[in-house]
RODO-2510 file (C-alpha; in nm, 4 decimals, decimal comma):
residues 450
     n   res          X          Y          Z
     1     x     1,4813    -3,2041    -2,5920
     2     x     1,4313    -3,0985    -2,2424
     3     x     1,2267    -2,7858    -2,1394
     4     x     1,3468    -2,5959    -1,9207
     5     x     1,0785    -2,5153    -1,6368
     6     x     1,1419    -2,1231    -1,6510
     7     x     1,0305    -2,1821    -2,0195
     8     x     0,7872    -2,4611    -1,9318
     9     x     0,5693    -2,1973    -1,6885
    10     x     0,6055    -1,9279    -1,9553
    11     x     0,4715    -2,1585    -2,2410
    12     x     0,1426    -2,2963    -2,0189
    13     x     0,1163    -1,9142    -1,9411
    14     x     0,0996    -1,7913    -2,1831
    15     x    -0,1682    -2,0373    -2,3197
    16     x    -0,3816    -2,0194    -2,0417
    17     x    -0,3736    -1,6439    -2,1116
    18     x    -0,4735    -1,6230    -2,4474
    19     x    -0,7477    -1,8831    -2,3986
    20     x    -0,8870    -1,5932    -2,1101
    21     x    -0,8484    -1,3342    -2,3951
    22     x    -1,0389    -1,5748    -2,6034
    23     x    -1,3715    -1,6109    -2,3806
    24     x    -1,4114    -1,2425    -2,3218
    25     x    -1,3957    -1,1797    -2,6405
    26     x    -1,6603    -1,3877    -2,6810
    27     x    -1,5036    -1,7033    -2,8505
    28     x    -1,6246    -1,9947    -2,6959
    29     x    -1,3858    -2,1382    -2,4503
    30     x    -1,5279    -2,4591    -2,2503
    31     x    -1,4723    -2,3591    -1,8525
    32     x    -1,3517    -2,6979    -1,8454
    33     x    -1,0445    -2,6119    -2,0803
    34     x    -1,0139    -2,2740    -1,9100
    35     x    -0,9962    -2,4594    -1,5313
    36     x    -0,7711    -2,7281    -1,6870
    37     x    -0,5501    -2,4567    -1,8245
    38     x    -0,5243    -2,3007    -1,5605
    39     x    -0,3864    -2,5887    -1,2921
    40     x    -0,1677    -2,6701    -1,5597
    41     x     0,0054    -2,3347    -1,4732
    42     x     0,0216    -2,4206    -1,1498
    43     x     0,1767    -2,7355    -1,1836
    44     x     0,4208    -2,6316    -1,4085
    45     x     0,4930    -2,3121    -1,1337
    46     x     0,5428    -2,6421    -0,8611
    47     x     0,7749    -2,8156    -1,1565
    48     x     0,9631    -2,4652    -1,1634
    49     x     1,0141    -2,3905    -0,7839
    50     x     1,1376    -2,7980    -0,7280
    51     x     1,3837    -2,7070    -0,9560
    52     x     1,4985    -2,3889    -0,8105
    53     x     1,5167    -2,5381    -0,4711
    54     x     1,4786    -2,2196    -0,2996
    55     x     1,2657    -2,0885    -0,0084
    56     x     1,1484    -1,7953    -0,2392
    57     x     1,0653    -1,9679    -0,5195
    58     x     0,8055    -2,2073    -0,3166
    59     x     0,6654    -1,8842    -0,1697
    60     x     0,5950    -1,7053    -0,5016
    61     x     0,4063    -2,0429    -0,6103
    62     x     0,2490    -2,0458    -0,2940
    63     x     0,0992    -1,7106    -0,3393
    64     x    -0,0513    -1,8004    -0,6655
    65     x    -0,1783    -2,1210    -0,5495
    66     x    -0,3324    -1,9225    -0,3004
    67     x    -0,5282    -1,7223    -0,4676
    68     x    -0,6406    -1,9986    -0,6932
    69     x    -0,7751    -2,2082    -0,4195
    70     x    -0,9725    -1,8819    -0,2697
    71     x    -1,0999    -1,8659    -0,6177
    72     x    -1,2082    -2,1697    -0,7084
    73     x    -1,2314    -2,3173    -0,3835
    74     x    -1,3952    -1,9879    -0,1413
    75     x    -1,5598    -2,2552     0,1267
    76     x    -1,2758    -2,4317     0,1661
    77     x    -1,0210    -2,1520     0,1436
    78     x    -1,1804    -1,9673     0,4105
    79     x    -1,0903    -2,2092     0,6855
    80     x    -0,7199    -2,1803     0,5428
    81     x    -0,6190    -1,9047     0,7629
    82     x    -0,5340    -2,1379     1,0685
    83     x    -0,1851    -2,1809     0,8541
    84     x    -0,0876    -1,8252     0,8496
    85     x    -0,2107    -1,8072     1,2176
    86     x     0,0383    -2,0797     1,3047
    87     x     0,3018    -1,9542     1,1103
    88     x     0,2379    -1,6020     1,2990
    89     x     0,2570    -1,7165     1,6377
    90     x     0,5599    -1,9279     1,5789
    91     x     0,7038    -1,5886     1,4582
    92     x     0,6236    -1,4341     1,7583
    93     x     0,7988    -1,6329     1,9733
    94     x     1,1049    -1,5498     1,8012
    95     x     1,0760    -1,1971     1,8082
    96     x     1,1563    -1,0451     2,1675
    97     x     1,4237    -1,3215     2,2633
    98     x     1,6106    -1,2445     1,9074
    99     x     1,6239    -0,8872     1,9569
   100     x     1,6957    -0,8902     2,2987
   101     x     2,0255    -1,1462     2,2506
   102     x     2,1354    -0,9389     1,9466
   103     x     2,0916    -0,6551     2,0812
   104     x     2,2634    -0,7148     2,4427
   105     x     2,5804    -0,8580     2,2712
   106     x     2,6189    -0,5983     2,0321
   107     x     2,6372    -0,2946     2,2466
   108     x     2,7827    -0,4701     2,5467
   109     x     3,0341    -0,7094     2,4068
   110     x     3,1240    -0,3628     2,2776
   111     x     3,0854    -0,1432     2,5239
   112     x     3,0304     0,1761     2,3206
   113     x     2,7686     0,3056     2,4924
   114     x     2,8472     0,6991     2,2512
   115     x     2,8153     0,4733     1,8849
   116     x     2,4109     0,3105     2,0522
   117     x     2,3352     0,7116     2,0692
   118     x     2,4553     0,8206     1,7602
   119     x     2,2725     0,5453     1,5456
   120     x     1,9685     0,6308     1,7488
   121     x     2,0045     0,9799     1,6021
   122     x     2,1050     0,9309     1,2785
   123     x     1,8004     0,6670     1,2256
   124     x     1,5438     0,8956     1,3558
   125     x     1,6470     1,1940     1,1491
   126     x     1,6502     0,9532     0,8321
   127     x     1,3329     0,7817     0,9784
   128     x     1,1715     1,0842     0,9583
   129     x     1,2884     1,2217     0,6246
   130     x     1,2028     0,9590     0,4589
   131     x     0,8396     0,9129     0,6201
   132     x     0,7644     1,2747     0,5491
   133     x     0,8145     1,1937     0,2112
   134     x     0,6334     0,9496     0,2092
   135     x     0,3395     1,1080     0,3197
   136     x     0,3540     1,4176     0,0218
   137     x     0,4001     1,1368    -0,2148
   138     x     0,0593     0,9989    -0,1070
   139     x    -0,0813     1,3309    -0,1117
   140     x    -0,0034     1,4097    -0,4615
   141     x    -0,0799     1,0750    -0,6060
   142     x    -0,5016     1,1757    -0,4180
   143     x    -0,4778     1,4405    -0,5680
   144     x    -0,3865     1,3510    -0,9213
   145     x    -0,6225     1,0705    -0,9585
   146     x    -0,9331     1,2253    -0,7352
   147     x    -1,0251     0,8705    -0,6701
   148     x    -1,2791     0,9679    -0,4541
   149     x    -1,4379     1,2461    -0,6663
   150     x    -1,8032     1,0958    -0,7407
   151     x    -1,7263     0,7398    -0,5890
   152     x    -2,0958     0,6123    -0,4355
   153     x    -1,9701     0,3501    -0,2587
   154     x    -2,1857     0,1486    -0,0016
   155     x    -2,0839     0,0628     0,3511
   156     x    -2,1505    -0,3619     0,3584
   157     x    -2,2154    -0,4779     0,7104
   158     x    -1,9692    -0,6741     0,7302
   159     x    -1,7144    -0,3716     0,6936
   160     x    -1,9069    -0,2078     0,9898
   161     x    -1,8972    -0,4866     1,1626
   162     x    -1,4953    -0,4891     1,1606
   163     x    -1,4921    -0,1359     1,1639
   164     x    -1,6520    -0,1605     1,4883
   165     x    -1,4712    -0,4185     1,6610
   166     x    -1,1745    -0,2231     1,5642
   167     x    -1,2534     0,0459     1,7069
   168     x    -1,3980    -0,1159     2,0472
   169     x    -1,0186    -0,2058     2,1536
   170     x    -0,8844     0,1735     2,0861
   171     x    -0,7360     0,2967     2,3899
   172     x    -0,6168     0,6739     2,4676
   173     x    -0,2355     0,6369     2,3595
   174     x     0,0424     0,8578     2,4678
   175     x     0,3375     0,8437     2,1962
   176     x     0,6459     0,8754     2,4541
   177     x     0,5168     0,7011     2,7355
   178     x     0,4032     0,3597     2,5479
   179     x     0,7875     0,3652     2,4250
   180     x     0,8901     0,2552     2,7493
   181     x     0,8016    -0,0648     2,9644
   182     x     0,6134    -0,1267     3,3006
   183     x     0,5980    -0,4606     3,2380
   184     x     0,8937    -0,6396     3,0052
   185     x     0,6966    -0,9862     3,0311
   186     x     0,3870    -0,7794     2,8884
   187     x     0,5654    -0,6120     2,6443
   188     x     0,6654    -0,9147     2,4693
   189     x     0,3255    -1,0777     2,5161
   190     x     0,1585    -0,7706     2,3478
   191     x     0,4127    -0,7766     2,0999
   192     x     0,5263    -0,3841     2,1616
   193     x     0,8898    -0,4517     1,9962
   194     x     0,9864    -0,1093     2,0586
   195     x     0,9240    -0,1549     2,4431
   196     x     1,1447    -0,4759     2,3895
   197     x     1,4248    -0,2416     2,2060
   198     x     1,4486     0,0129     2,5147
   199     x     1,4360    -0,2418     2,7696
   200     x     1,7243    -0,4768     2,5770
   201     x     1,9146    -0,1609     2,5304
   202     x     1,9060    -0,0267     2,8990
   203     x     1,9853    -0,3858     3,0185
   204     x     2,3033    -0,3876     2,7683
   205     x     2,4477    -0,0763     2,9085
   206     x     2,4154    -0,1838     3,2222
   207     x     2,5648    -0,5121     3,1688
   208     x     2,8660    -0,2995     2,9430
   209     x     2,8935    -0,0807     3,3048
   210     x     3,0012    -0,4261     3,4698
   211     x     3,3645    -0,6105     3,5351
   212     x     3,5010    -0,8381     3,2889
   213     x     3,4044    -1,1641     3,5189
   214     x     3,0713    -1,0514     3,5780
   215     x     2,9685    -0,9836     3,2033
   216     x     3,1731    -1,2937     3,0349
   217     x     2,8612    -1,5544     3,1583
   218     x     2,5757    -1,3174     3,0025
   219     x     2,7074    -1,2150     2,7035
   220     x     2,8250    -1,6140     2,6357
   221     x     2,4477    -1,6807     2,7432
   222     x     2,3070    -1,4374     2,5542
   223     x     2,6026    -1,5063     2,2005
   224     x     2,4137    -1,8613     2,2484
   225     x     2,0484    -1,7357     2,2578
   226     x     2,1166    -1,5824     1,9528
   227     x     2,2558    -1,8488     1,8054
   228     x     1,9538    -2,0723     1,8796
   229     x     1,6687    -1,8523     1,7624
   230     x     1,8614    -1,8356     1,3848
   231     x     1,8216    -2,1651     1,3821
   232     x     1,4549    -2,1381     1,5271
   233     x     1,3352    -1,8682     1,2400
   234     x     1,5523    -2,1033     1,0099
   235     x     1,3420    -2,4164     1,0810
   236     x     1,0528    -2,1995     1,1097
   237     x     1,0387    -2,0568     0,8148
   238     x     1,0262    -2,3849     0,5743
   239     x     0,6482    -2,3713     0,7035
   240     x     0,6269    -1,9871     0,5128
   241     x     0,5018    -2,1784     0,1896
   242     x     0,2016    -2,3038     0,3683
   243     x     0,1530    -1,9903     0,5835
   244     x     0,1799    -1,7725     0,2481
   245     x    -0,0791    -2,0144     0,0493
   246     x    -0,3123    -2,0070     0,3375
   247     x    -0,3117    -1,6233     0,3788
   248     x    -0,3920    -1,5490    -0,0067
   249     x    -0,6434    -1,8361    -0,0160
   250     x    -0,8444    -1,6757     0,2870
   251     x    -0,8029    -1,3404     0,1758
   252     x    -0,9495    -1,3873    -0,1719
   253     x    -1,1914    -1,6030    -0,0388
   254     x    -1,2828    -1,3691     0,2063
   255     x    -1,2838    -1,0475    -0,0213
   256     x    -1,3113    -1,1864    -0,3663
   257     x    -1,2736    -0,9906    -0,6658
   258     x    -1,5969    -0,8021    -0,6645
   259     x    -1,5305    -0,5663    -0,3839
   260     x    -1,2354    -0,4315    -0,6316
   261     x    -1,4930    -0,2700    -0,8714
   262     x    -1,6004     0,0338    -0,6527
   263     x    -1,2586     0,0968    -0,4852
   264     x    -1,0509    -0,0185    -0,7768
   265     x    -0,9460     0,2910    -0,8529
   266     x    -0,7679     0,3794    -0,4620
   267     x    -0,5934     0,0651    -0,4705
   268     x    -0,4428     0,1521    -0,7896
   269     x    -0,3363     0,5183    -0,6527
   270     x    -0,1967     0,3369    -0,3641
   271     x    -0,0175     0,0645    -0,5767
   272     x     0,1264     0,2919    -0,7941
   273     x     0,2230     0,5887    -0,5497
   274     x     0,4109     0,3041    -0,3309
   275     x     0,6001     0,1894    -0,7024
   276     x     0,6778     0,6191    -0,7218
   277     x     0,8378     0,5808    -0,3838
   278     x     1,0169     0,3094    -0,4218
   279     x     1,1788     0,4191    -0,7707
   280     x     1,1484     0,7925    -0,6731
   281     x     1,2810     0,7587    -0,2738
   282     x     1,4341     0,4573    -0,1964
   283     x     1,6362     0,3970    -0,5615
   284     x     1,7780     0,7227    -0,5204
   285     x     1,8678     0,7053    -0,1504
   286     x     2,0193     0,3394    -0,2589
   287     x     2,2545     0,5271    -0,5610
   288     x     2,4059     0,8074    -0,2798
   289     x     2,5595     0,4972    -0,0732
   290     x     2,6826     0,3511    -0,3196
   291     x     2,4378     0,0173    -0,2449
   292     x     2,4731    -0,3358    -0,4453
   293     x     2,1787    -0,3310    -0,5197
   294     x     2,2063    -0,6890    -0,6591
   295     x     2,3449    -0,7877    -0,3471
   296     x     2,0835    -0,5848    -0,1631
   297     x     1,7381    -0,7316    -0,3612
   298     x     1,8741    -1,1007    -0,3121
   299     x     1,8774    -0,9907     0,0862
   300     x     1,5437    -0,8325     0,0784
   301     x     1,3557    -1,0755    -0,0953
   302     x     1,2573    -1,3250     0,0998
   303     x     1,1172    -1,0960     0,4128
   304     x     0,9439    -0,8609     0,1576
   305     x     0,7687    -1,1442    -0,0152
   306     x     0,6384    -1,3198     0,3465
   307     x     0,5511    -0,9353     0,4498
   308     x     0,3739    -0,8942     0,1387
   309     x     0,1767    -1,2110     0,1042
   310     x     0,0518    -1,2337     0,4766
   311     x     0,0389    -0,8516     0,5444
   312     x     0,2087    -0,8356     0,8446
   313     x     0,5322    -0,7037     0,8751
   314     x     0,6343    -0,9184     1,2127
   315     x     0,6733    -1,2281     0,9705
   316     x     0,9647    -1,0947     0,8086
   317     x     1,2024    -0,9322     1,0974
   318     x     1,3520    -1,2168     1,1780
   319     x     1,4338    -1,3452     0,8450
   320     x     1,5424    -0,9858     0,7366
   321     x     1,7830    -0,9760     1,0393
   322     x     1,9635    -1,2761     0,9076
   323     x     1,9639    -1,2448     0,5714
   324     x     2,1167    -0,8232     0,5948
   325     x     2,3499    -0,9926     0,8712
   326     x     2,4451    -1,2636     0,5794
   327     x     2,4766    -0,9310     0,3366
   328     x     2,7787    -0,8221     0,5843
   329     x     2,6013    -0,5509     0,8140
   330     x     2,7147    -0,6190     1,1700
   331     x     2,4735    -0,7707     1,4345
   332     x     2,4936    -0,4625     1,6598
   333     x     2,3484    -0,2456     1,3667
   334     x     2,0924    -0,4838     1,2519
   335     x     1,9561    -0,5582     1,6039
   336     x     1,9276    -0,2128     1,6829
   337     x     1,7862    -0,0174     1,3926
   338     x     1,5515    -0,3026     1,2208
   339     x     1,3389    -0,3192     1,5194
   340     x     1,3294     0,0404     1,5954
   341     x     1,2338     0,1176     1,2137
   342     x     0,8994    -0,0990     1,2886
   343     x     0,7749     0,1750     1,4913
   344     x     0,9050     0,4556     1,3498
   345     x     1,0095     0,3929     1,0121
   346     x     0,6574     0,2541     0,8698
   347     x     0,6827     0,4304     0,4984
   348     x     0,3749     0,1960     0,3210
   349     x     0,1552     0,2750     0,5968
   350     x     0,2427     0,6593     0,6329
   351     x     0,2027     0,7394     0,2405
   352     x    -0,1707     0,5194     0,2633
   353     x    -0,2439     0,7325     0,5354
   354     x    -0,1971     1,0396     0,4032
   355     x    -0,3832     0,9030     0,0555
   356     x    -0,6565     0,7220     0,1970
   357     x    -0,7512     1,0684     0,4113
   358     x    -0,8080     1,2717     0,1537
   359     x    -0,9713     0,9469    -0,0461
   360     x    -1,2494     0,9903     0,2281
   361     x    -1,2772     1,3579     0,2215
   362     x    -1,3116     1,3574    -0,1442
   363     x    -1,5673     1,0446    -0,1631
   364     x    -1,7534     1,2976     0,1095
   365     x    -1,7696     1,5876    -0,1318
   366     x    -1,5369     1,7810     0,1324
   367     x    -1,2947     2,0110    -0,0650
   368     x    -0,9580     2,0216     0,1507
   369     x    -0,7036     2,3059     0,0956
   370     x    -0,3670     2,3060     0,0129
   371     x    -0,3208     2,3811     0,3711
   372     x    -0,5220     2,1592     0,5175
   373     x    -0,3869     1,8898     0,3581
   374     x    -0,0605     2,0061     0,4459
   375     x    -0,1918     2,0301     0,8237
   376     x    -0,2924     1,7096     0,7898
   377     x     0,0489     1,5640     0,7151
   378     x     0,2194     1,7668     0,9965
   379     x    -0,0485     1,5467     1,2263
   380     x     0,0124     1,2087     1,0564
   381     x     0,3666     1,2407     1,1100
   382     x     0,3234     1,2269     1,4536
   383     x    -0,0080     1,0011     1,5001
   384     x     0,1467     0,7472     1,2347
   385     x     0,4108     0,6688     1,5524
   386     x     0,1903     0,6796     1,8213
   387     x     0,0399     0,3415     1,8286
   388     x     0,2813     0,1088     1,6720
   389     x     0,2361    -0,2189     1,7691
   390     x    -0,1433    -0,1404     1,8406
   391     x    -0,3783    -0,4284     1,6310
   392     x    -0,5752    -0,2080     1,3406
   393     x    -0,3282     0,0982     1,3968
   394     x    -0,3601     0,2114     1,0460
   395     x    -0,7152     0,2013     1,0498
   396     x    -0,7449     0,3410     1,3658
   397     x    -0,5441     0,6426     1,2322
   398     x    -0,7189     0,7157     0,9332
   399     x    -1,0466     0,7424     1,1155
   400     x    -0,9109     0,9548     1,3750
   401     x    -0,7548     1,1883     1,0648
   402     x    -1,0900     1,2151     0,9502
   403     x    -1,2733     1,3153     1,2424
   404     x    -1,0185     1,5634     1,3017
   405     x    -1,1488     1,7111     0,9366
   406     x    -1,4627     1,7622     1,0576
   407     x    -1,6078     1,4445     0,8412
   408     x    -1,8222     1,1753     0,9363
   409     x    -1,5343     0,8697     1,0800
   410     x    -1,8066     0,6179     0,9339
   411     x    -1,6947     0,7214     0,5822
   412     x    -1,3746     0,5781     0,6650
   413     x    -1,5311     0,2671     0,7288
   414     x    -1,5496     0,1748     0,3535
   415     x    -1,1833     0,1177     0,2623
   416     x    -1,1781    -0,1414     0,4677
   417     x    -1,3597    -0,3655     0,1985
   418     x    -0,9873    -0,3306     0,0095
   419     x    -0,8172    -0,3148     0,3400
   420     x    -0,6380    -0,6742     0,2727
   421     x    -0,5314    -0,5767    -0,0879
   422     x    -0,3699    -0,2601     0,0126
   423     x    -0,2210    -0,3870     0,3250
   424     x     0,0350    -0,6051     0,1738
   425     x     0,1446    -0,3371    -0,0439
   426     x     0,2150    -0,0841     0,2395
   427     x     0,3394    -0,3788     0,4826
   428     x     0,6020    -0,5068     0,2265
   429     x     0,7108    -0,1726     0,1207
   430     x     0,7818    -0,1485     0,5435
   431     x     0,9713    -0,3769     0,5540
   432     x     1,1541    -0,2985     0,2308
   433     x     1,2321     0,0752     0,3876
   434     x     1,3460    -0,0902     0,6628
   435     x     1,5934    -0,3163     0,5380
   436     x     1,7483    -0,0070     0,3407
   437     x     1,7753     0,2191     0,6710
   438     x     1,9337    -0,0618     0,8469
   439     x     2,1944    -0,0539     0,4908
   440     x     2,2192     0,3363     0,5637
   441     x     2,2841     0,3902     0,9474
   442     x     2,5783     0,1326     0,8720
   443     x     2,6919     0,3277     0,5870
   444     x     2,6920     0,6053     0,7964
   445     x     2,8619     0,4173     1,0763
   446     x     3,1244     0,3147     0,8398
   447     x     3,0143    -0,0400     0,9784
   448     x     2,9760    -0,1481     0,5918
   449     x     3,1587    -0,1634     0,2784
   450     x     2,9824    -0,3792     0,0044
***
């Protein structure tokens, strides 16, 4: 009889799990039957995801290969990050000429210049919404657990280190000018995708204000681009495996599993307030539209997965732009609201702000007031879009949150020892309230009908 290799995983699983039950419970286990056990998980995950053929499927394995290797293998694993790196920049040379094609062909092959404003509108009022939201959520799951009530936890140098260099590259930021570029060539090489939005939508309506004859050879140029950097992210991506494997095997090298015994107990507020959100905010906005929702996960679940397992949510824009173009949403929606949503629409990273704040305040022994707190948020709903785009933003934030409480912004400095753990919760559940604004605007539009 043949196993099936869902099955297959599940047995060797479940094995290697009850053998780990065993041993600390103090039943002998030999190491060398718990290691053994272990790989044969892993080889019966590679078994499953040949089977399944699909890009996701390698990626999940990937991620728990990953973390194996920085497990087992920390010396090794920590020279693993070049993959992700690669995988990055490749990304980023994808980025500014796929929003700029999309974008320039769907508002000027158009040429309604009144529908660009009104999506802008409608996607910052929900941006907004939904961000505020995000931010109370954070603020009542802090306050439910106290997680930093009596938490002694010591600053390593390391984290000070980091901390440091962070802050070194902060630079005064002013939240309307940096929307706009001096420099297009700049913008793209800083990667300010925003400034790469405004310029590809001025250049659009200016190309819309032109004759027939004098449009027809950009927008055919431009059609083409397009057409070219799919294919790019599509060859691209078939190194996300490797990128995703080489991420989790640095990160848990880097970090271990050590560093979660102090701060366990904030990464668990943050994990489960960003679960509240999603069931609590996003399900519900999902049931007024009327959203497939099976439709909608097998969209979403590629780009959240890379955006989860190497923490940064520029990996998975272009593959999200496809894959909700695939799900029916028109090009001129997608290209304009995805992008615009990184800097404005950032829901994981709001609701950690707002949590990890009063997370510092707390491990400080400073008692903040309901309306402090609530002052607080009014700030972070501005600061938390001020410097998109800038390297360390949300640390950045959070440090300059705290100072503005009147609390030492070295205190701060300690989260960042569960930094990489609770970045690729916030950055997937970006991208994940991204992808559904993108869903809503065209709802709204009446651009889509599942």
């Amino acid at each position: 009889m043949k196993i099936k290799p869902g099955l297959l995983v599940f047995i060797t699983a479940s094995v290697a799990l009850l053998l780990s039950v065993a041993d600390h419970y103090a039943v002998s286990v030999s190491p060398v039957v718990l290691t053994a056990t272990r790989w044969l998980v892993w080889l019966a995950m590679i078994y499953w995801a040949y089977h399944r053929s699909t890009l996701t499927g390698w990626i999940v394995v990937s991620m728990f290969l990953g973390c194996e290797v920085g497990f087992s293998f920390p010396q090794a694993a920590l020279h693993l990050n070049t993959l992700s790196s690669i995988f990055l920049r490749l990304i980023k040379t994808i980025i500014a000429p796929l929003i700029f094609s999309t974008l320039v062909v769907g508002i000027a092959a158009h040429s309604n210049l009144k529908q660009v404003g009104r999506m802008g509108l409608k996607a910052i009022i929900y941006f907004e919404a939904v961000t505020t939201l995000a931010l109370f959520i954070g603020l009542a799951a802090i306050n439910l657990t106290k997680a930093g009530e009596g938490a002694v936890v010591n600053i390593q140098q390391t984290q000070e280190q980091r901390a440091e260099k962070l802050l070194a590259q902060k630079e005064s930021h002013d939240v309307v000018l940096d929307i706009f570029p001096e420099n297009i060539a700049k913008a793209i090489a800083e990667g300010q995708v925003l400034q790469v939005v405004v310029f590809s939508i001025l250049f659009a309506v200016a190309l819309a204000m032109l004759s027939e004859s004098k449009r027809k050879p950009m927008l055919e140029f431009c059609e083409g681009l397009s057409e070219v950097m799919f294919k790019f992210t599509n060859i691209v991506m078939y190194f996300a495996p490797f990128a995703v494997f080489g991420a989790l095997a640095y990160s848990i090298a880097s970090f271990g599993f050590d560093v979660l015994k102090n701060l366990a107990m904030l990464v668990a507020t943050l994990y489960a307030a960003l679960v509240v959100f999603i069931l609590f905010v996003l399900v519900p906005i999902g049931l007024i539209i009327k959203l497939n929702f099976k439709k909608f996960i097998q969209a979403v679940a590629e780009p959240v997965t890379i955006a989860f397992s190497t923490a940064t949510s520029e990996s998975a824009l272009p593959k999200a732009m496809e894959n909700l173009e695939e799900m029916g949403i028109p090009r001129k929606v997608v290209s304009f609201v995805l992008p615009t949503g990184y800097s404005f629409n950032l829901d994981g990273s709001t609701l950690y702000l707002s949590l990890a704040s009063v997370f510092v305040a707390q491990m400080a022994g400073v008692d903040l007031s309901l309306g402090e707190q609530i002052k607080m948020v009014l700030i972070l709903m501005l600061t938390s879009k001020g410097v998109a785009g800038v390297r360390g933003a949300t640390f950045l934030i959070l440090v300059a949150t705290v100072a503005d409480m009147g609390i030492d912004p070295h205190k701060a400095f300690v989260v960042l020892g569960v930094d990489a753990i609770m970045d690729m919760a916030r950055t997937g559940t970006n991208v994940l309230g991204n992808c559904l604004a993108t869903v809503v605007v065209a709802k709204w539009e009446g651009e889509y009908k599942d």
